[in-house]
VEXDREN-2710 file (C-alpha; in Angstrom, 1 decimal):
% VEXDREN-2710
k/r/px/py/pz
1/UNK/19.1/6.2/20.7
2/UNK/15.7/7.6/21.3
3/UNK/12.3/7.5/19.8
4/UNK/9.7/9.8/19.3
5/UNK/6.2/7.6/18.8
6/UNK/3.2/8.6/16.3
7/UNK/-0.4/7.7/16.7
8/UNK/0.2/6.9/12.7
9/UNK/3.1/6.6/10.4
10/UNK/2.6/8.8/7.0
11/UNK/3.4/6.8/4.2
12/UNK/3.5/8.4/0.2
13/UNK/2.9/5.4/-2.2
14/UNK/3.4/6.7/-5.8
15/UNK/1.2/4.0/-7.9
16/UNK/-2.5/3.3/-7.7
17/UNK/-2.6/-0.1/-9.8
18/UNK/-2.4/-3.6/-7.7
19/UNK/0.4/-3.3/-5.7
20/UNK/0.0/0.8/-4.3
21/UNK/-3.7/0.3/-3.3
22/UNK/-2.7/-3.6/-2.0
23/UNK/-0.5/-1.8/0.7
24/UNK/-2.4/0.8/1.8
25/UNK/-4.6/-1.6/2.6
26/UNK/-2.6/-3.5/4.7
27/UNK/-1.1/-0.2/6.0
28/UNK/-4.5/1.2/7.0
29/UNK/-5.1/-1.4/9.1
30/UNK/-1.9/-1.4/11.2
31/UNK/-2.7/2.2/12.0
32/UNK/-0.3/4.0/9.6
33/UNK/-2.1/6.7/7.3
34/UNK/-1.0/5.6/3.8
35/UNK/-1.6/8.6/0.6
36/UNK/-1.7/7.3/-2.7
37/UNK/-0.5/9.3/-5.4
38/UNK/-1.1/8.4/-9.3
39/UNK/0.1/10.0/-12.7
40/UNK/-3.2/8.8/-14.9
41/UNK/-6.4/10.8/-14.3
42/UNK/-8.3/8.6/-13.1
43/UNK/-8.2/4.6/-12.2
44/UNK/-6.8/2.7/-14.8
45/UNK/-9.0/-0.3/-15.6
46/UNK/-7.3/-1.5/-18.8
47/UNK/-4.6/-4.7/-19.6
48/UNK/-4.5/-8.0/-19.5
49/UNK/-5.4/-10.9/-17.6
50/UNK/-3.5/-11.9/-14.8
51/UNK/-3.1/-14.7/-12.4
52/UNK/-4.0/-15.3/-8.9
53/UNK/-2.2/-18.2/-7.7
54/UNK/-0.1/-19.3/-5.1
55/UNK/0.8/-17.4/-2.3
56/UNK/-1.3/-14.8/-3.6
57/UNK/-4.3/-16.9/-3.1
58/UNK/-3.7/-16.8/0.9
59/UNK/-2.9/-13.0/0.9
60/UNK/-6.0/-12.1/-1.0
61/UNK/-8.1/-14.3/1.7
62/UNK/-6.7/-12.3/4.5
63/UNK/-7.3/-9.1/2.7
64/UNK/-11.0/-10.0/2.3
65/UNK/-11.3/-10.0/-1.4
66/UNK/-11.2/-13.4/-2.7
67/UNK/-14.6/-14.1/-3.0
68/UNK/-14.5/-11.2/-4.9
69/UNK/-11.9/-12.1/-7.1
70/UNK/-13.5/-15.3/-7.9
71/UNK/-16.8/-13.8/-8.9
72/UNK/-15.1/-11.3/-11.2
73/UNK/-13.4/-14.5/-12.3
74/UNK/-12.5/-15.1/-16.1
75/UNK/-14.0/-17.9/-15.8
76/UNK/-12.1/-19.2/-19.7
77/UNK/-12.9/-22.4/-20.9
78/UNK/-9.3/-23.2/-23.0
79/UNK/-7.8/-21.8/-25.9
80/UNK/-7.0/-22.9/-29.6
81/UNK/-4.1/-22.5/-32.5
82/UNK/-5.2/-21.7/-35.8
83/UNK/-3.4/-21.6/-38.8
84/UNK/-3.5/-18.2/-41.8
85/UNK/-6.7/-19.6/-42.9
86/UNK/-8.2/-19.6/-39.4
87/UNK/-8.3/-23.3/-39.4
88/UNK/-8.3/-24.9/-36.0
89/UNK/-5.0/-26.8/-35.5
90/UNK/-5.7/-27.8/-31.9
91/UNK/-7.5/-27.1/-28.7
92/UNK/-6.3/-27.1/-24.8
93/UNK/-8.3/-26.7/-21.7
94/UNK/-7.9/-23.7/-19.7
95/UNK/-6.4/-26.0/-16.9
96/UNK/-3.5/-26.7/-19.0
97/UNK/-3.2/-23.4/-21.0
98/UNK/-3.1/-22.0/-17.5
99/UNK/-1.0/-24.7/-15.3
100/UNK/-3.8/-23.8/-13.1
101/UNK/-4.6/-26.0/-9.8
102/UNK/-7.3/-26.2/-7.0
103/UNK/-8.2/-22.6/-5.8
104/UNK/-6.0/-20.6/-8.3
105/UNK/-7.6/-17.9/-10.5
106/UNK/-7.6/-15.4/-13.1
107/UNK/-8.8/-11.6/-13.5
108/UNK/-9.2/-8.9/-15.6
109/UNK/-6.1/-6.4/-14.2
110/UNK/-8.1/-3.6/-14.5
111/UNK/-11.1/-5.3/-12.5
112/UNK/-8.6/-6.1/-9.8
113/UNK/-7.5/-2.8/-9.6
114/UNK/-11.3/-1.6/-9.1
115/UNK/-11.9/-4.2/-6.2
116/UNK/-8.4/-3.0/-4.5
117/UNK/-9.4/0.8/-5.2
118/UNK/-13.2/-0.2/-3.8
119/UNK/-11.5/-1.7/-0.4
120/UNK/-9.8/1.5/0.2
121/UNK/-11.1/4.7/-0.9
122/UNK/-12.9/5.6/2.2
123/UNK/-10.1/5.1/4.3
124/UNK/-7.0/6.5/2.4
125/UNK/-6.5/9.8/0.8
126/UNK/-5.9/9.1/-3.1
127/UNK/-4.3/11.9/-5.2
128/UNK/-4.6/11.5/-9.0
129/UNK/-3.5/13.3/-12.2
130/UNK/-0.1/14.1/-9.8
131/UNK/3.1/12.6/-9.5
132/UNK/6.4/13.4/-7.7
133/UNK/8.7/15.6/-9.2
134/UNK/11.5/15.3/-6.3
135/UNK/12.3/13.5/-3.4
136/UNK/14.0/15.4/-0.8
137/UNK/15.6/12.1/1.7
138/UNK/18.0/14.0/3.9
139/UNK/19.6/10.9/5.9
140/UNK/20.7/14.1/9.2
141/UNK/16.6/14.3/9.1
142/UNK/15.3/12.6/11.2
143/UNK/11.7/13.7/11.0
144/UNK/10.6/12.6/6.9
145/UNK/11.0/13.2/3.8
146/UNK/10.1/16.3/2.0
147/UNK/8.2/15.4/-1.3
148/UNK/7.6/17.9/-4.5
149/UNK/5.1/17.3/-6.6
150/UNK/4.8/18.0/-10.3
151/UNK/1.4/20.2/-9.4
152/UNK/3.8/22.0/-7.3
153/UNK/2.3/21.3/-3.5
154/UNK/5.0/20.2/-1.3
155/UNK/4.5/17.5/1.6
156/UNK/6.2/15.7/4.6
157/UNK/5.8/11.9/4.5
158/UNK/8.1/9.6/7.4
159/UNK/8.2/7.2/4.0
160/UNK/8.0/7.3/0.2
161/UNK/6.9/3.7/-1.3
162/UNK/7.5/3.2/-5.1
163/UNK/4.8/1.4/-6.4
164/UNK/4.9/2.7/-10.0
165/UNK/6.0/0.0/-12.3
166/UNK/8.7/-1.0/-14.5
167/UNK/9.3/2.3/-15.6
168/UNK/9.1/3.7/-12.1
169/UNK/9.7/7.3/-11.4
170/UNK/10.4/7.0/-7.5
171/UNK/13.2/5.1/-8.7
172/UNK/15.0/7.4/-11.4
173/UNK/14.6/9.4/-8.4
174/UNK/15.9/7.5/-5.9
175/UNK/18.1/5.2/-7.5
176/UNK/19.0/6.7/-11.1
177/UNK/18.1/6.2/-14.7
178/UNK/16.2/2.8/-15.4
179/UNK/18.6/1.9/-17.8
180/UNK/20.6/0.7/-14.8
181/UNK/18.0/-1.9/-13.7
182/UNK/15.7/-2.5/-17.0
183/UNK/17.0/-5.6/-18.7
184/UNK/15.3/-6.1/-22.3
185/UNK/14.3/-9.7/-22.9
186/UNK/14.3/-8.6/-26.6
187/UNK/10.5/-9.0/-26.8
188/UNK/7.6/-7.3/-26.8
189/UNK/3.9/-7.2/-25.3
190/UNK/0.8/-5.1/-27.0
191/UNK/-2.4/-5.2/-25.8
192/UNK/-5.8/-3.2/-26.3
193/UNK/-9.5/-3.7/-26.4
194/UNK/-11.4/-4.1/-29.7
195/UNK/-15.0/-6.1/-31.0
196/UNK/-15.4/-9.0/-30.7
197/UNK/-15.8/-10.2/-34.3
198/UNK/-14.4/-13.9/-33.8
199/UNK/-17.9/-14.5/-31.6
200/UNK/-15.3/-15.7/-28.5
201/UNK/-17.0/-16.7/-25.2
202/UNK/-14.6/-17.2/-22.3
203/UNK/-12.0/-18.8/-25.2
204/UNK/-8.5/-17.1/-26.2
205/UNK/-7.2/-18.1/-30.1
206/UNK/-3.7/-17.8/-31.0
207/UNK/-1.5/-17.7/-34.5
208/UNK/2.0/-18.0/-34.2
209/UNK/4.6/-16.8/-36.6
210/UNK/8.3/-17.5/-36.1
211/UNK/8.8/-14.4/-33.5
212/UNK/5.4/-13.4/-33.1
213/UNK/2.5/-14.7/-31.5
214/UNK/-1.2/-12.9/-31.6
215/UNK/-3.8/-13.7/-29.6
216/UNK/-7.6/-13.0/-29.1
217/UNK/-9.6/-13.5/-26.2
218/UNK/-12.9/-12.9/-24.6
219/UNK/-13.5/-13.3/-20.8
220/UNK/-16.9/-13.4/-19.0
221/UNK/-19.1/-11.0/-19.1
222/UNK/-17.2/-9.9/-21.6
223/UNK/-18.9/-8.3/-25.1
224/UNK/-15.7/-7.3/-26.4
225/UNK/-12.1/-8.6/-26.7
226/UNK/-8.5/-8.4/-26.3
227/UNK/-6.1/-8.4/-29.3
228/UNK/-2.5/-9.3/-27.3
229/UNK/0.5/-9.1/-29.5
230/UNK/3.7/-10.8/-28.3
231/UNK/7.0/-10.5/-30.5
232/UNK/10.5/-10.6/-30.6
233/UNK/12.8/-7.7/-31.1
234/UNK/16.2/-6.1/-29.9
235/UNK/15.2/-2.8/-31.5
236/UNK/14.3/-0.1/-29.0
237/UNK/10.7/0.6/-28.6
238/UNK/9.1/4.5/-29.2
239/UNK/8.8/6.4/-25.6
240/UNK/6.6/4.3/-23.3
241/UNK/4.5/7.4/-23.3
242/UNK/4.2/7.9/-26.9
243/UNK/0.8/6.2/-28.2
244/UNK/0.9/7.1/-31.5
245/UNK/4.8/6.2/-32.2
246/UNK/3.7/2.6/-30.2
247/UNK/1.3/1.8/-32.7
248/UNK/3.4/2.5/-35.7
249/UNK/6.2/0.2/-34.2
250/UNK/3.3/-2.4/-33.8
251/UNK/1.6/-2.3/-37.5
252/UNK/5.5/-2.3/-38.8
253/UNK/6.3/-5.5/-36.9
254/UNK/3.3/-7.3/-38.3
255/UNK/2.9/-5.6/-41.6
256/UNK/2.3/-8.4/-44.4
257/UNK/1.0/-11.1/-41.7
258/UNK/-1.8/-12.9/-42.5
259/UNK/-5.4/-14.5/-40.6
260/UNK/-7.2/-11.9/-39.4
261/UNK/-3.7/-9.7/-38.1
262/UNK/-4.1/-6.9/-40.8
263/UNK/-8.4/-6.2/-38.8
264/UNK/-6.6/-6.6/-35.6
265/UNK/-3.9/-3.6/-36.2
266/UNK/-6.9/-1.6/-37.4
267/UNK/-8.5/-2.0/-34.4
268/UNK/-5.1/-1.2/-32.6
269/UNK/-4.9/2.3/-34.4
270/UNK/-8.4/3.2/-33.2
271/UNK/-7.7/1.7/-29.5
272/UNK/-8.3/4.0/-27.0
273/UNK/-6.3/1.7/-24.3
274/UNK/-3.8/0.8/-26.2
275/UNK/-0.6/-0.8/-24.1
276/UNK/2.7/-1.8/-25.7
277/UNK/6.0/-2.4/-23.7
278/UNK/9.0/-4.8/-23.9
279/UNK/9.3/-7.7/-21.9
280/UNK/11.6/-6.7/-19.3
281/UNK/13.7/-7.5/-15.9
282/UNK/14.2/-4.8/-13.5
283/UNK/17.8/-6.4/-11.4
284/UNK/18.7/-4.2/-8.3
285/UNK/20.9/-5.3/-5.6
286/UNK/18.5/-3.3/-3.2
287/UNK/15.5/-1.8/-3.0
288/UNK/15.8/0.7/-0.2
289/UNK/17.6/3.8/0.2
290/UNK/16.6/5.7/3.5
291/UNK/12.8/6.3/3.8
292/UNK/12.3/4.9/0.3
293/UNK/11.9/1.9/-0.8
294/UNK/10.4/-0.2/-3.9
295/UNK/7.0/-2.3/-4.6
296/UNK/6.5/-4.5/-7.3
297/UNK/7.7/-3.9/-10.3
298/UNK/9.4/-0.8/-9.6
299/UNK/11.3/-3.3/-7.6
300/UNK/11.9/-6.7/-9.3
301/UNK/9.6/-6.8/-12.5
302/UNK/9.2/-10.3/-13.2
303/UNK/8.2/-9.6/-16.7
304/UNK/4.5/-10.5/-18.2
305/UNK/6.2/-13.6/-19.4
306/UNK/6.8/-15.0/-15.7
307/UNK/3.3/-14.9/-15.6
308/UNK/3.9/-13.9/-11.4
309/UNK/3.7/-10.0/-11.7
310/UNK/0.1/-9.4/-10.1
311/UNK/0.9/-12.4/-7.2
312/UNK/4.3/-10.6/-6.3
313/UNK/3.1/-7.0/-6.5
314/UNK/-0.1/-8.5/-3.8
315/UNK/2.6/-11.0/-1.6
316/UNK/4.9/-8.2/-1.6
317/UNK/2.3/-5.5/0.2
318/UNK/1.5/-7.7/2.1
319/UNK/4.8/-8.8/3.7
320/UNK/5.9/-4.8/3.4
321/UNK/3.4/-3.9/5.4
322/UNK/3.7/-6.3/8.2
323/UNK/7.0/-6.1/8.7
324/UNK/6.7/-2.2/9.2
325/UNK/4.1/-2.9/11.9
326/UNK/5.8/-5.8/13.0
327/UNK/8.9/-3.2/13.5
328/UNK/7.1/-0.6/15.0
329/UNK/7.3/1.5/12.1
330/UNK/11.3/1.3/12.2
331/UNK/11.7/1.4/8.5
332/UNK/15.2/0.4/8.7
333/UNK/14.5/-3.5/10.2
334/UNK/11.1/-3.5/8.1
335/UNK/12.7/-3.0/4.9
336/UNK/15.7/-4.7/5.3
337/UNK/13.7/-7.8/6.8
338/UNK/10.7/-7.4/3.6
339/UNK/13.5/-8.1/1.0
340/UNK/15.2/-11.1/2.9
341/UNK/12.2/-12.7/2.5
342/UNK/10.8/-11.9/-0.9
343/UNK/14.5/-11.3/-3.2
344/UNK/14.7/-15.4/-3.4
345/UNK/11.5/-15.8/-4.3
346/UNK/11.5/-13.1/-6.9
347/UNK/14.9/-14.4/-8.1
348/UNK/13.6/-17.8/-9.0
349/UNK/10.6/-15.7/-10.8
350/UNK/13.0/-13.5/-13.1
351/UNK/14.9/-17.2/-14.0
352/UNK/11.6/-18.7/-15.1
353/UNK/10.4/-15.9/-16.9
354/UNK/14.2/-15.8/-19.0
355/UNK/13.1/-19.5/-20.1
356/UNK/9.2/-18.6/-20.5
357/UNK/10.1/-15.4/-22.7
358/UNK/11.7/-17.8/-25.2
359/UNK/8.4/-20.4/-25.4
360/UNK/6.2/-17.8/-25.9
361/UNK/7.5/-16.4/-29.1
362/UNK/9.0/-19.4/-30.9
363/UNK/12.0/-17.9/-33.4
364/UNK/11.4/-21.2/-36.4
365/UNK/9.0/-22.4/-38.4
366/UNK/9.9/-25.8/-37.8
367/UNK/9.6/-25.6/-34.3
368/UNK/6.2/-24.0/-34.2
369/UNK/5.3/-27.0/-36.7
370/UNK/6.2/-29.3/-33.8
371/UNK/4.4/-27.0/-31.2
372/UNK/1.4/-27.3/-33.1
373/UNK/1.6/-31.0/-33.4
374/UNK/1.7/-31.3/-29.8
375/UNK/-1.4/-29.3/-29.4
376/UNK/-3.2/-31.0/-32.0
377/UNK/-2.6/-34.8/-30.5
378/UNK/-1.5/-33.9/-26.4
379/UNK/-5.4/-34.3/-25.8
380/UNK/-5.6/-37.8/-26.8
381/UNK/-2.2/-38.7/-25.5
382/UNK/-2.4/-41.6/-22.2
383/UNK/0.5/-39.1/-21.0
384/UNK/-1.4/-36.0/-21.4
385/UNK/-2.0/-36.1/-17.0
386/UNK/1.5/-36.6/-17.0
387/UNK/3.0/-33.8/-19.4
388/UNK/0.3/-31.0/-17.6
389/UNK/1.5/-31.9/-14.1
390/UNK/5.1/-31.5/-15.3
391/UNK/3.9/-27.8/-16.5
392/UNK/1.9/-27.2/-13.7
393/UNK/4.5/-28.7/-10.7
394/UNK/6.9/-25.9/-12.5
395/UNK/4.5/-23.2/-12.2
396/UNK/3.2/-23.9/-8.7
397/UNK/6.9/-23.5/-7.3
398/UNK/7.3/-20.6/-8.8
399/UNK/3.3/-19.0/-7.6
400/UNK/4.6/-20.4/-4.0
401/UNK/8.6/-19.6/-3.9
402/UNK/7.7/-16.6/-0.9
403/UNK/6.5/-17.9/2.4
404/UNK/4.4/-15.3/4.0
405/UNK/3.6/-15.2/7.6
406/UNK/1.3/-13.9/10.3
407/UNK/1.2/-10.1/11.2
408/UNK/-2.0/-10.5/13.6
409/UNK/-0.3/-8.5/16.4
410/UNK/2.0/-5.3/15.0
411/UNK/3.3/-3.1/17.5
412/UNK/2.3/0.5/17.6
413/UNK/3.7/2.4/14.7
414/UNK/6.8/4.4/15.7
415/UNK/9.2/7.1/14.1
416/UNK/12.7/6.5/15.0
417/UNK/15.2/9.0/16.0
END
C-alpha cells in the first residue's frame, strides 16, 4: 500500500455549536485545515446551562479556555421548590443541586459556544446559513469526498465530521433516517429567555406537577431569565423545525397549571429563542462509515437529562482529533481507535440518563410530596454530607467514565492510498 502525504488534511465539520468548533480547534493545531459549516445564520448563543465537569475540566485546560470558562461562570447560589401559591417549600445549595465538586463548573451554552467560536475564527474558515445537501463517499476514491451543498457550491474534503446534533443531517445522510438511532425517553425539554419578574439572582425555582416540572432561573450577569419546561409525554412532538407548532404543543401540556406557569407560556409565545425537543438517546453500533464519521450528539446523545452532553461533545473533539494526528491522518485507525475509547464511557452516560429522565419529572403526587419533604428537612439532616456525596460519587463517575490521553507529539498529517 502506498501513501500520498499532505501538508494538511481537509476536514468538513457540519455543526458550529460546542462540539464542531471544539475540534477544529484541536484540528488546527495538528496542522489539518478544518471548515466549519452551519445551517443557522449566524452563531447560535441561546439554551441552557450546561456543565463542565470531569474529564472535560482537563480538556478545556489544554485547550486554553478554562479561565475563561470560569469567569463566564454561572456562578448560582442554589435553587428552591415552591408550591401553586409560590410558597417556598425548601432550599438546596448549588453544590448539591449540582453534585458539583472541586474545579467543576457551569455555563451558559450559548456563552461557551462564543468562547469556542472566539478561539477559532481566525484560523478556520466558517461557512454559515449552509448545510450539506449530499455526501458523495465513494469507497474506489481514494482522494475525498465530494460534498454538495444546499447553496449549491460543491467541495472536496479528505473527511466529513458530523457535529450537528441529535437530529443530525450528516447522519440521515450517511447512515439513514434518525428514526433508526433516536430513542424517545417519553419526555420533553423547552427552554427560552423571558424577564425576569421573580427578581432571581444567580438562584433557579422549581414547581413540580406529577409529569412536569418548570423551572426559572437567573445566572450572573444575567438581567433576564430562563423559563425551562421538563415533561413527560409519549406523543410525538411538532417538526423540530416548526416554532410555532412547538409552542402550541407546550401551552397545551401545561394549560390549566397553576403558580406563575400561565405568565411563563406567555412569555414562551413571544420568545424569540424558543427551544423545545424530547429527551432523547441516539444508539448506533458505529459511528464511521468511510471518510465520515460522527461528534457528539449526532453520535451518542446522552440526552439533557444525563446532564454530560456539553463534557462529551468537548472529551470527544478532543480524543477525535488526536487520534487522527496521532494516526497520521489515517482516518481508518483514528476513527476506529476514537470510539474504543469513548463508546464505554458514553454507554454508562445513556444508562444514567434512562434513570435521571425518570427523577426529573416525577409521574405521582405522592411521590413529589415525599420529594418535597426531603428538600424541606435534607438541610438540617446530620446525614445531609452523607446523602450529597452519594449524589455526587454517582455523578463524578459518570463526568470521568472517558480517560483521555496525551497527543503532544502527532505525526504529520497523511492521506492514505
Amino acid at each position: 500500500m502506498t501513501s500520498t502525504t499532505k501538508t494538511a488534511k481537509t476536514v468538513l465539520i457540519s455543526g458550529a455549536s460546542i462540539a464542531g468548533p471544539a475540534l477544529a480547534l484541536w484540528l488546527h493545531r495538528y496542522g489539518f485545515v478544518p471548515t466549519v459549516v452551519e445551517r443557522a445564520p449566524e452563531l447560535r448563543t441561546g439554551g441552557y446551562k450546561v456543565d463542565i465537569r470531569g474529564t472535560a475540566i482537563e480538556v478545556c485546560r489544554r485547550m486554553g479556555v478554562l479561565d475563561e470558562i470560569r469567569a463566564n461562570s454561572t456562578d448560582m447560589r442554589g435553587g428552591s421548590y415552591v408550591d401553586d401559591a409560590g410558597r417556598t417549600i425548601g432550599e438546596l445549595s448549588a453544590d448539591i443541586f449540582g453534585g458539583r465538586v472541586e474545579e467543576d463548573d457551569e455555563i451558559m451554552r450559548g456563552e461557551l459556544a462564543r468562547i469556542l467560536y472566539d478561539r477559532t475564527r481566525e484560523d478556520v474558515e466558517y461557512v454559515f446559513g449552509d448545510s450539506i445537501a449530499d455526501i458523495a463517499d465513494d469507497p474506489a476514491d481514494a482522494d475525498g469526498v465530494t460534498v454538495t451543498f444546499e447553496s449549491g457550491t460543491v467541495r472536496r474534503f479528505d473527511l466529513v465530521v458530523g457535529a450537528d446534533g441529535l437530529h443530525s443531517n450528516t447522519r440521515r445522510l450517511a447512515f439513514g433516517p434518525e428514526e433508526r438511532y433516536k430513542r424517545h425517553l417519553d419526555a420533553y425539554i423547552s427552554i427560552f429567555t423571558a424577564p425576569n419578574h421573580l427578581g432571581l439572582d444567580r438562584w433557579e425555582t422549581y414547581h413540580a406537577l406529577p409529569g412536569k416540572l418548570t423551572c426559572v432561573y437567573s445566572s450572573a450577569g444575567e438581567t433576564d431569565a430562563k423559563n425551562l419546561f421538563i415533561f413527560s409525554s409519549a406523543q410525538e412532538q411538532p417538526d423540530h423545525r416548526d416554532t410555532a407548532a412547538q409552542k402550541r404543543f407546550l401551552a397545551r401540556t401545561f394549560e390549566g397549571d397553576g403558580w406563575e406557569i400561565p405568565r411563563l407560556l406567555g412569555h414562551a409565545a413571544e420568545a424569540d429563542d424558543f427551544y423545545l425537543d424530547s429527551i432523547a438517546l441516539v444508539e448506533m453500533d458505529h459511528w464511521s462509515t468511510g471518510r465520515v464519521v460522527l461528534l457528539g450528539d449526532a453520535a451518542h446523545c446522552t440526552s439533557p437529562a444525563s446532564g454530560q452532553g456539553t463534557g462529551l461533545a468537548l472529551t470527544g473533539a478532543y480524543i477525535l482529533a488526536g487520534e487522527l494526528a496521532r494516526a497520521g491522518g489515517d482516518h481508518t485507525v483514528a476513527f476506529a481507535r476514537y470510539e474504543e475509547r469513548m463508546r464505554p464511557g458514553v454507554e454508562r452516560n445513556q444508562r444514567m440518563a434512562e434513570r435521571f429522565v425518570k427523577e426529573m419529572v416525577v409521574d405521582r403526587k405522592w411521590k413529589i410530596t415525599l420529594r418535597m419533604l426531603m428538600v424541606r428537612t435534607l438541610p438540617k439532616t446530620p446525614w445531609k454530607n452523607l446523602i450529597a456525596k452519594k449524589i455526587r460519587d454517582e455523578i463524578q463517575a459518570t463526568a470521568n467514565a472517558v480517560a483521555i490521553e496525551d497527543y503532544d507529539t502527532p505525526a504529520r498529517p497523511t492521506v492514505a492510498a
